[in-house]
Every structure is written in C-alpha cells, then in structure tokens.
N, C-alpha and C positions, 0 to 999 in steps of 0.2 A: 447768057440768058438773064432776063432780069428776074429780080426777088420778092419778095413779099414775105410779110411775116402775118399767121393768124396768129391773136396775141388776146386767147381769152375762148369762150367755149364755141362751139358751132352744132347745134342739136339737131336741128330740122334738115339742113342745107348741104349736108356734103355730098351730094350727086353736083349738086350747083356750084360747089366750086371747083368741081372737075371739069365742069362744062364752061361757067365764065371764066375760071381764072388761071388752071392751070396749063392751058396753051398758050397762054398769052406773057406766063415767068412761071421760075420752081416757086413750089410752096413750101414756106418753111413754117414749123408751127411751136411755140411756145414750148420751151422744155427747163428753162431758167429755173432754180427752185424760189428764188431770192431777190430782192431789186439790187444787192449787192453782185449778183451773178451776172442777173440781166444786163449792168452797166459793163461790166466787163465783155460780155458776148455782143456788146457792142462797138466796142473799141478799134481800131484798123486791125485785123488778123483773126478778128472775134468771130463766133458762125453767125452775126448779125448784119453784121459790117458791110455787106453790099445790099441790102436791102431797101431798095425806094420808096415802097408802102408800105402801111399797115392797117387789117382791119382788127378792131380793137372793142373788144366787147366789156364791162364792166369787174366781170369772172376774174378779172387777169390782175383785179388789184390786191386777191387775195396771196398772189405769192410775187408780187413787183407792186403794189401798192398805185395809187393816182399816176396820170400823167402832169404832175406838176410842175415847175420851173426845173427841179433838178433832173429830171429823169427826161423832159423834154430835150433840155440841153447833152443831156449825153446820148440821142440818137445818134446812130448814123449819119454823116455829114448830106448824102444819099436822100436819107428820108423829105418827100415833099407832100407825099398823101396821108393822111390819118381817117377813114373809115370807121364812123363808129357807128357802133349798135347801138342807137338808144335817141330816142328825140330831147332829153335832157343831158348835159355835154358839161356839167360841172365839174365833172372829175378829171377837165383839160384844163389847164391852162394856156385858155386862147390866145392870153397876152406872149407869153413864152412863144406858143407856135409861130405867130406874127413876127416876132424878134429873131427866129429860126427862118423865117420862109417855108413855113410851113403850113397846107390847109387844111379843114380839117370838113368834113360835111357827118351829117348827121341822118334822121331815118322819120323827118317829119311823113305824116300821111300813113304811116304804119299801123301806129301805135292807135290811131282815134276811136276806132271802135271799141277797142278793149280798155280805155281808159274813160274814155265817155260812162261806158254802163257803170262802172265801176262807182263814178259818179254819180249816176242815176240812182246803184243804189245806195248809196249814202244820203242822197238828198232824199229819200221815201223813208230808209229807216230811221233816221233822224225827225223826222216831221212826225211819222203815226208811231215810235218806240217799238219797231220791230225786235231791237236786236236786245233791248231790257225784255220784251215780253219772251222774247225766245230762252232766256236766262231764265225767267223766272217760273216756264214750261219746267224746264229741264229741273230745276231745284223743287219742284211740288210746289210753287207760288201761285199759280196761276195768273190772274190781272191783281193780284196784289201790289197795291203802290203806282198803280199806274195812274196819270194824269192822263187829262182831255189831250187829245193827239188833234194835228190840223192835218186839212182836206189840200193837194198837193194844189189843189185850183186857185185857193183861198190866196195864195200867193206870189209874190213876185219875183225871181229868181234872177238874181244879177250875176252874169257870167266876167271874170277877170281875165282879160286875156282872150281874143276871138280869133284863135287862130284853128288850126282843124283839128283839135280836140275840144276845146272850148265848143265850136260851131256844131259841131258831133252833139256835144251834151244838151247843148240847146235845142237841136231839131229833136232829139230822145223824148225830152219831157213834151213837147209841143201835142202829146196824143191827152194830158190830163186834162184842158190843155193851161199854162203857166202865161201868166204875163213876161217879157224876157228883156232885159236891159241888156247891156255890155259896154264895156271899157275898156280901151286898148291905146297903144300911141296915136294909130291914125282909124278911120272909119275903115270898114272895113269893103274891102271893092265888091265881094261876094254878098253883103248884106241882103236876108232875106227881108220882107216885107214886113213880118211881124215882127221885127227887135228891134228895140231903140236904142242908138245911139248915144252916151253922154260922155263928151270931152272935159267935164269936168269931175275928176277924179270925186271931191268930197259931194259931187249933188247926186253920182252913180251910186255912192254907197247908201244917202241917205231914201233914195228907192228903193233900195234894195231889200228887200225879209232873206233872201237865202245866196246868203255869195257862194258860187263855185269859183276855186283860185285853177287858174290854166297858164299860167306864165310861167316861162322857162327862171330858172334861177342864175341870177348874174350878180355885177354890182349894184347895178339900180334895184333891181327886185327883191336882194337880200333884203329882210326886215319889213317887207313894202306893205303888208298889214299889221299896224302895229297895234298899240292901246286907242290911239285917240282915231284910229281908222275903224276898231271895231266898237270904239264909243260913238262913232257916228253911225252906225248900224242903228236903226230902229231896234227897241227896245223887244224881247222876245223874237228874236232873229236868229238865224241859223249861221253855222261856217260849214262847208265840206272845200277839203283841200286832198287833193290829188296830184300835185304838181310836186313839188320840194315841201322838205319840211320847214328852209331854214327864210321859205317867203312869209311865214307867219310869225307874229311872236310868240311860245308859244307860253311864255306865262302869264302875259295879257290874254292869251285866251283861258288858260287856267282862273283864272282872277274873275274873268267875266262869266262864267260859268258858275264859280261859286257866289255868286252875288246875284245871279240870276235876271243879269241883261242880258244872257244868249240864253235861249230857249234848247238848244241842240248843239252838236258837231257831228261831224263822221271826218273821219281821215284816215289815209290811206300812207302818209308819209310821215316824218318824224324830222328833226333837225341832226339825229346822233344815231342814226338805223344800224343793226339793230334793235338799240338799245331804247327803251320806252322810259317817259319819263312816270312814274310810278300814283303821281297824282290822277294823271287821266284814267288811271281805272278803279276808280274811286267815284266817277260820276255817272250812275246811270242812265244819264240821259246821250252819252256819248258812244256811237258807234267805231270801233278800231280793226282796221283790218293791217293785214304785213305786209305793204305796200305789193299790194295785187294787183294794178292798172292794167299791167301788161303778160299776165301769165296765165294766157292762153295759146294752144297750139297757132291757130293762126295769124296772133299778132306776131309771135318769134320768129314764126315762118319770113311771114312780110319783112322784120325788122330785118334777119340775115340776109335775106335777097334784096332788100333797098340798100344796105349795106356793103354787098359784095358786087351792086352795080354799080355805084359810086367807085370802088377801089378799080372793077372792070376800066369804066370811061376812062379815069386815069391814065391807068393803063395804056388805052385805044388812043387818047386824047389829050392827056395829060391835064385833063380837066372831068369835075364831077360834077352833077348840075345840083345838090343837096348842100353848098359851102352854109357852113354856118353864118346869121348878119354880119357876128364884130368883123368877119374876116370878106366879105364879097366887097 
C-alpha cells in the first residue's frame, strides 16, 4: 500500500484525512524528535522510507527545522508530492524540489479572507491611531498625544501583489469607499472595474498613500521594498505588510518613520519571527500584531482541506491542481 507522511500539525481535519486519504495509502505521522532523526527515518530501511508524499505544515520545523536543500535531498528517493499548508512556501526550497523531481503545491484561495481583514485592520488602525489610542485608554492617557488621524476615503490605497488576497483586501475597503491601484507582473484577468492598473513599478508607488504588500516571498521579492521604493511613497503615507517580513526592508522602514516620511505602519510579519526588532515598539504610530493573517478556525480549516486535497489528487492522479509558479 502506498505511504504518506503527515509531517507537522492537523487541528481541524482529522475526520478528512480518514475520509480523503487513508483509503487511498497508510498514514504515517511525524514522530522524529530531531532533523538529525528525521534523516535517518528516512534512509532505505528507515520507518520513512517508502513514503511518496508528504503533507507538510509549518509546525514540523520546530523539531526537523525548514525543508531546505539539505533535508530536501535526504527524502525518500519515493518522495514526488510535498503538500503544504500554507500559501506562503518559503520554507521550501523549490530549487531543491526541482533538482529532486519534486512538486510541491500550496493552499492559495484559503488563506484570503483571514488575511485580507487582517489587512483591513491595519490599514484603519494605522490611519485614525486606533491601536496608540487603545494604549493610551488602558494607561489613563486618554487622547493624549494623539495627532489629526485621516478619513479612510481621503486616500488611495495601492495594493502590491493582486492576487486573492491582495484582490480580497481590495474589495474589503471598497465599502469606505478607497480609490485602489495595484501592481503585479501581469494585469490582472479578474480585474474589477474600480482598480487601476500600473505596470510601472515606480509611477504605482508614487500613487500610492497606503501600500498593502501581498506578494509571496521568493528571490525577486526579497528586499522588493526597499529605502528608495518607500522614498518614493508620497510623503506622509502609510505601509501595512502582511505578507513576509523579509519583502520589506525593514530598517528603511525604521528610518522612514523616524524622520517622518511615513505617517503610519501596521505589520503583521517580521523578517526573524519570532523575534521583533525592538525599535518598532518605540513608535506609536505603528500597529504590531503576531503574525495573525491566518488564525482563524476557518482559514486552517480551509488551509488542511486544500492541502490534503492536493496530496488526495496526487494520490488519485499523480497530479495536484495547487503546483506552486517556479515549479508548473
């Protein structure tokens, strides 16, 4: 019978992988303590060793660490599917998978709603200082310190990245309602009526008062906002990033804040998560949450079951319809 390894947590979903997956191979599930372990349970004779897929949830790096080059390459010779939980896939090395014959699909279309609002509310508490004034409730401040807040309408809201969380975040604010730009590689086929279009990276930004970043994190997009991209922001303009931490820079954004060409932030990710960088909560005009996008019941829901239907199709088909770009 064939194998499957779940390799990393499953909260919502285990009726569903009685029902999708274990008719169709045994299920074997993560018991490694170590990635020094895990290499070896993979080995020929290992309890991994005949396993053809994997679904692969983020959870799993804390006791085997990233699917990087090295840990990619000591799969199972077997291994052809990689299933992962998450619409963000930085912690594969797709180049590795490629060099393996290996695919890898991911859980776009999950994740949008619970990323989008998360969004949303960064780009309102950011603009009227909900989250200083909420601080300053709690300490007996009351509006003490507070500056003139802007009206969400007042402004133009440039989304990076238009894919369906991006497009999510857009239709969201559309009730205040926002003027809405976007930039992306190509125009987008789904384009609603009210966004505009700019294929030019630096004339998108110079539109823009409030960039929302929605780009997956690769090589191109590491760094892809840097100093001279958010010096071209209009002066008193907004960032909220939702996406990676490591697509912003994030001491050009520090720098721009203390000098007071960004009016705001909110962010939701970090470059070293965990771990914060100690400056950002020193500015109160910046909203931080712990990378929250996705933690609600019904986005994990979704994310496990687009996930373990990917590893399904495999299975069925030997193909998922979720392959990630660098790999289709």
């Amino acid at each position: 019978m064939l194998k499957v390894l779940i390799c990393g947590n499953i909260v919502w979903a285990h009726k569903d992988v009685e029902t999708m997956i274990s008719p169709l191979a045994e299920v074997l599930n993560l018991s490694s303590m170590s990635r020094a372990e895990f290499c070896q349970d993979c080995k020929p004779g290992g309890k991994y060793s005949e396993i053809m897929g994997i679904y692969r949830h983020n959870s799993s790096s804390s006791k085997i660490g990233t699917y990087d080059a090295e840990l990619v390459h000591s799969l199972p010779s077997g291994v052809k599917w990689i299933a992962h939980n998450g619409s963000g896939y930085d912690q594969i090395d797709i180049e590795a998978c490629r060099a393996r014959g290996i695919l890898v699909s991911n859980t776009p279309g999950a994740v949008d709603d619970g990323t989008a609002t998360t969004a949303l509310y960064l780009i309102i508490s950011a603009l009227r200082q909900f989250a200083r004034a909420e601080k300053n409730l709690a300490g007996g401040d009351w509006k003490r310190g507070l500056t003139p807040a802007h009206d969400p309408s007042s402004r133009t809201l440039g989304i990076l990245g238009f894919g369906g969380i991006g497009l999510r975040a857009a239709e969201l604010t559309r009730g205040f309602p926002m003027r809405v730009v976007y930039h992306s590689r190509k125009r987008a086929v789904n384009e609603p009526e009210w966004a505009e279009y700019y294929a030019d990276f630096k004339e998108f930004l110079e539109a823009t008062d409030i960039l929302s970043i929605h780009v997956p994190l690769n090589m191109e997009t590491c760094g892809l906002v840097g100093e001279k991209e958010i010096r071209t922001l209009r002066k008193g303009s907004v960032i909220v990033n939702t996406a990676r931490g490591k697509i912003l820079d994030e001491d050009a954004l520090i720098r721009a804040l203390a000098d007071g060409h960004l009016y705001a932030a909110g962010l939701d990710v970090y470059p070293d998560e965990p771990k914060i960088n100690p400056k950002l909560l020193t500015f109160p005009n910046v909203t931080l949450l712990p990378h929250m996008g996705t933690e609600t019941e019904e986005s994990q829901h979704r994310m496990e079951i687009r996930a373990l239907q990917n590893l399904q199709d495999y299975l069925k088909g030997g193909k998922g319809k979720d392959i990630v770009p660098e790999l289709r």
